[in-house]
N, C-alpha and C positions, 0 to 999 in steps of 0.2 A: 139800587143794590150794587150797581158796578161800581161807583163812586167810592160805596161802603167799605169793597173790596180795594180798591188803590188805597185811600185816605189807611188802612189798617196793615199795607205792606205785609203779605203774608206770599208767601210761595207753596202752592201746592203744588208737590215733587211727588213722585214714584223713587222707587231705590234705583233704577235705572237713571233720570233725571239726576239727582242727586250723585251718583258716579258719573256722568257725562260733566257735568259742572265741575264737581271735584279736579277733571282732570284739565279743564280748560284754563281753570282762575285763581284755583289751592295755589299758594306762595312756596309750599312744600312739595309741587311738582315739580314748579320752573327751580325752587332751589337745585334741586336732582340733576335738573336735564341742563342746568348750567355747568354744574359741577363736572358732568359727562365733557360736556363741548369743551370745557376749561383741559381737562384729561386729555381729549382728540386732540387739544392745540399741540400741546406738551407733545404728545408720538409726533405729529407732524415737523415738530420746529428740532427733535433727536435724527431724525432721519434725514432733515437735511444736514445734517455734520458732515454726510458723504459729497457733499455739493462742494464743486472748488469754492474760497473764499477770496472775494479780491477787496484791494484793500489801496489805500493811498494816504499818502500823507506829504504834509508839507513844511520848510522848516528855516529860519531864518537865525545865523547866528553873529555875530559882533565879537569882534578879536580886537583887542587893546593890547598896544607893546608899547615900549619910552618911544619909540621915532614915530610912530602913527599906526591906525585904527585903520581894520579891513572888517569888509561885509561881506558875507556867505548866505546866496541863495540855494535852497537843494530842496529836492523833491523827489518821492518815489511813488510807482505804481508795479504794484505786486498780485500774482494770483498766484494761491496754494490748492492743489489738488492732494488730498489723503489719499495715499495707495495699499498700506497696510498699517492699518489701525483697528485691534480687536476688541478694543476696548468700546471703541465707536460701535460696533456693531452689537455688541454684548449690551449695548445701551439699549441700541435699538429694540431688541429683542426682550430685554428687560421693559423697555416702554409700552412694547405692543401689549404683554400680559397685564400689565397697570391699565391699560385701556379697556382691558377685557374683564379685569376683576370691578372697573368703575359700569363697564355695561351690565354686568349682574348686579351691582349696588343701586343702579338706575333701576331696575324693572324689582327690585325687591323693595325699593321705596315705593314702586306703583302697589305692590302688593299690598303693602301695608298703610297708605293709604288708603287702598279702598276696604280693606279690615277695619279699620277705624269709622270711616262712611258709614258701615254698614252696620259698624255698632251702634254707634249711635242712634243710625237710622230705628233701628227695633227696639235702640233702650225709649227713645222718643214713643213710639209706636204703644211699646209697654205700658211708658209714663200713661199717655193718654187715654188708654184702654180703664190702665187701673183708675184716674183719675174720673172717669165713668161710672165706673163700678161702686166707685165710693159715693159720686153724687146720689144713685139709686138707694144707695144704703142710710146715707145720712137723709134724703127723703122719707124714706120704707120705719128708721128709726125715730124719725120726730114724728111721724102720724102713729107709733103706738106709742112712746111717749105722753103723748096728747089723753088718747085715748084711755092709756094706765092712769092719769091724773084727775081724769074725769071719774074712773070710776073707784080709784082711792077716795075721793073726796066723798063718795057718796057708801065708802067702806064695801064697795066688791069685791077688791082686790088688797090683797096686804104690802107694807113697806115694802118690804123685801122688792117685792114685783115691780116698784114702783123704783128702787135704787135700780134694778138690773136694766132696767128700760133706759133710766138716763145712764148708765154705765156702758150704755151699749153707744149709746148718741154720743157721745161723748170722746168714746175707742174711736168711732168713727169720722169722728171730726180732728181727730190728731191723724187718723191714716189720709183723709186730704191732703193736710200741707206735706207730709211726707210725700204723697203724691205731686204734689207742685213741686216739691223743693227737685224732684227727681225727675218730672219736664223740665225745669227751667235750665239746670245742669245737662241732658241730653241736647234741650236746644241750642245754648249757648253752642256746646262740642259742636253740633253740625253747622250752625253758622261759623263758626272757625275756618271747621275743615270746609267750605264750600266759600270760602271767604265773602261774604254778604251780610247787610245790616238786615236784611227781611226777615221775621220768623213763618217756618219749616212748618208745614202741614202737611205730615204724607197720609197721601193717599193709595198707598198699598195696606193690606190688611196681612196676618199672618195667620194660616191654617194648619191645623196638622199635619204633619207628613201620610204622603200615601205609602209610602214601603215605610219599613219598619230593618232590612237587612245590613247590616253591615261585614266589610271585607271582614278577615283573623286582622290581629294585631301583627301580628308578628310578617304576613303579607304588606303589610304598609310600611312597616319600619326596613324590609327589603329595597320599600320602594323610597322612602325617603333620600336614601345615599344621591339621587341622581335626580331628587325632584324638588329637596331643598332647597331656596336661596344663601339663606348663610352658610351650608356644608358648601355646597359650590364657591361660596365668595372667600370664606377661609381655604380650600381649595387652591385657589388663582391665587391668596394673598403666599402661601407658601412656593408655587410655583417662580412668584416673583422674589420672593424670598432665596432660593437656588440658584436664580438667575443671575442677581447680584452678588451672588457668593461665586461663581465662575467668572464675574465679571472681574471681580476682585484680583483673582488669579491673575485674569490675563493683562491687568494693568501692568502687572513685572513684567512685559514682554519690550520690547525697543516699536516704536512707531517710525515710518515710515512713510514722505510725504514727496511733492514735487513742487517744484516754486518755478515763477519765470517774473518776467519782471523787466522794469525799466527806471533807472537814476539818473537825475539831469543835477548838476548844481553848475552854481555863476558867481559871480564878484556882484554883477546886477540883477535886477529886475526886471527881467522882458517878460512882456507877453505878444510874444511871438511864436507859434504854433511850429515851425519850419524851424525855429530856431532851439527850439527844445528837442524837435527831433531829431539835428543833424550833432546834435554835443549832448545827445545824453547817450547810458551806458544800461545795452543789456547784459542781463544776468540771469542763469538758470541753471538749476542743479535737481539735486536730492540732498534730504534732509534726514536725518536720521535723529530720534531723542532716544535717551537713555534711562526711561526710567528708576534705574535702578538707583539713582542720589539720590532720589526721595524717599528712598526705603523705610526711614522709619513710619510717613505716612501710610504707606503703601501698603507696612504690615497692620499698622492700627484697624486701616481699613478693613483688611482683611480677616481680622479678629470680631471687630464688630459687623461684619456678614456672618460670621458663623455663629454667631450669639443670637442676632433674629432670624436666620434659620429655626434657632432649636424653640427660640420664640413662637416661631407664626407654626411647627410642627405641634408644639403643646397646646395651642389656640385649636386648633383644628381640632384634636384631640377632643377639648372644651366645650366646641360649638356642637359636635358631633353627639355629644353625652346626654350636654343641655336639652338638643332640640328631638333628640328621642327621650329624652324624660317630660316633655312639653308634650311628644305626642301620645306619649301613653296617659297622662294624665287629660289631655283633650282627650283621647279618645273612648278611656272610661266615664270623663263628665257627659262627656253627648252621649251613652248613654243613658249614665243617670237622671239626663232631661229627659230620655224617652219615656223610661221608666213613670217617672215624676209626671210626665203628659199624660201616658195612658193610665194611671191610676187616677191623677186630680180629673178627669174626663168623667171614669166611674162614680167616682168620689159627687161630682157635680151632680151629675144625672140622680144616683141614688140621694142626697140632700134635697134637688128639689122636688123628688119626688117625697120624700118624708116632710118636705116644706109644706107640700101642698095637701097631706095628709093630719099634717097639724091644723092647721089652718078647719078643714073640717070636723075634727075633734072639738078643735077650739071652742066651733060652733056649736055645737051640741054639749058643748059643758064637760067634756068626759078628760079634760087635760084643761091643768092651768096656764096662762098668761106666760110666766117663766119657761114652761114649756115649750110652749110656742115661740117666744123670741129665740129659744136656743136655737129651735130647728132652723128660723129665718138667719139666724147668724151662720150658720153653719152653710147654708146656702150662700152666704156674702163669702166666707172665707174658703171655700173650696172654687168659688171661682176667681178670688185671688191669685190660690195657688196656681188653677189653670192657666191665666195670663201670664203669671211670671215662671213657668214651666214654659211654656209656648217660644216667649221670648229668650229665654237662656238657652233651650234646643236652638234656635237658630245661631245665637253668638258663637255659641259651642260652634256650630257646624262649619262655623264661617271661620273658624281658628284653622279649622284642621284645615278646611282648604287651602288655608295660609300656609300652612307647614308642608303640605303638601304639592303646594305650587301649581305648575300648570297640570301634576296630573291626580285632581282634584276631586274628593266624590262625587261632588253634584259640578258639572262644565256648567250650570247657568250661571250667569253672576249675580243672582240674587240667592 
């Protein structure tokens, strides 16, 4: 048996498993968290602008005149300290909030991420429930099939009773591959997102909800402003959007720098240590640039900061609209999956009870054939709707937690 299980590569996961794996091996983790560290480098390498810079260089030049040719050795070794550079700092400060819009962009990819997990995980779950459901049915259908044919032939029962029977076997053997076609599409998805060749067997099961309450609407979309990812990340994208626009500004200002330094040059080529340092020349000052020659860049730039300003202010805007018409629309869906649970629940209960009341009829001749397979039918597709009720309450549930971030209706992560 254990054999059976390696040779068939199957992974029995929990929704739990399946989110721990997600977040060690998914390609679309590490892309994120790369993305992050790539962002971190960037702040780190704008902050050093404040660090002196040293610098050297070396340089060899050849002079040709009619009476003869001279050679020039020279060499320089320079460090520049910035003293007053706003632009440097404006950068800084600009790069720190890029850091920070990329730290929300990281944890909102983990979000969705495990939103996607998790769908799949229960569309899988779904698939497999339904695809249950339909084995029993297309069993339950070929043994009165069977049973109408035997007793057509011997004129018990009429045609009619005899198409409805294969009408029924038949509905139900198309709702299989529809059932397969809707495993094998869940599966694939969770092997994606869990990057693995095994197929997924979960073994979590889905139950109705024990409460049935939920907050006002209009209490969550309060809460949204500050528990969103993307209202936060449009957020930060406009903060930095500001920051570059004062940055802009302060480019027109004069920078302000300090240099020191040492110049050796010769007719030859020594290397001699003592001899570069008793014939060379220091030098040191302040330096002063003027940004203002480059003015027409200067303004360009500056025009183009206040353009995506008004950009990333309308974005924000956008995201803000979208992601409260996302949650009003989740948050009436999940109810209508409650709705949809707790009625296909009744629905079920009363079918097989009228299942089972046919069924004794049947027996006693007091209702026909036809009659009997409705109620059996009616039995198969109320517990359809149940599974796929079941299953869309939890996707639902799982959206909103998404939109709702870390302060989520339900804090478990399943």
């Amino acid at each position: 048996m254990m054999l059976l299980l390696i040779l068939a590569q199957v992974d029995y996961l929990s929704l739990e498993q399946a989110i721990d794996i997600a977040l060690s091996q998914s390609p679309a983790y590490y892309e994120s968290k790369v993305s992050l560290d790539k962002s971190r480098i960037q702040f780190y390498q704008t902050f050093s602008n404040l660090l002196p810079t040293f610098s050297a260089s070396a340089q060899y030049t050849e002079y040709e005149s009619n009476s003869a040719g001279t050679n020039q050795y020279s060499g320089r070794l320079s460090l520049t300290q910035p003293l007053f550079d706003l632009e440097i700092i404006s950068s800084i400060f600009v790069s720190n909030r890029q850091l920070k819009s990329n730290n929300l962009q990281h944890t909102a990819d983990i979000a969705e991420l495990l939103l996607n997990v998790k769908t799949a995980y229960y569309n899988l779950i779904y698939a497999r429930e339904l695809l249950e459901s339909v084995e029993i049915a297309i069993k339950r259908a070929n043994e009165n099939m069977k049973i109408i044919e035997t007793k057509y032939k011997i004129g018990a029962v009429s045609k009619l009773d005899k198409l409805q029977a294969e009408v029924f076997y038949l509905s139900t053997l198309q709702d299989k591959a529809s059932a397969m076609t809707l495993q094998t599409e869940a599966q694939e998805e969770l092997k994606s997102l869990l990057a693995t060749n095994n197929d997924i067997y979960p073994i979590d099961s889905l139950v109705p909800p024990s409460t049935t309450e939920f907050p006002s609407i209009d209490s969550l979309i309060v809460l949204l402003e500050e528990a969103n990812y993307n209202i936060h990340i449009a957020q930060e994208l406009e903060n930095v959007a500001k920051l570059e626009l004062v940055s802009s500004y302060l480019a027109f200002l004069p920078k302000v720098s300090f240099f020191y330094g040492y110049t050796y040059s010769s007719d030859e080529l020594v290397f001699d240590f003592q001899e570069w340092r008793d014939n060379s020349t220091k030098n040191y000052g302040m330096n002063i640039s003027f940004p203002l020659i480059e003015i027409k860049s200067l303004i360009f730039n500056n025009l183009n900061a206040r353009k995506e300003l008004q950009l990333q202010e309308f974005s924000k805007q956008r995201t803000r609209l979208e992601t409260e018409k996302s949650l009003r629309t989740t948050y009436y869906g999940l109810q209508e999956a409650l709705d949809r649970l707790q009625f296909s629940i009744k629905s079920f209960d009363a079918a097989t009870e009228a299942a089972s009341i046919a069924q004794e009829q049947y027996a006693l001749g007091t209702i026909s054939f036809l009659e009997l397979l409705t109620a059996e039918e009616e039995v198969y597709n109320t517990q359809v709707s149940y599974t796929s009720s079941l299953s869309d309450f939890y996707i639902q549930r799982a959206h909103l937690s998404y939109l709702l971030g870390s302060l989520a209706l339900d804090k478990e992560r399943g």
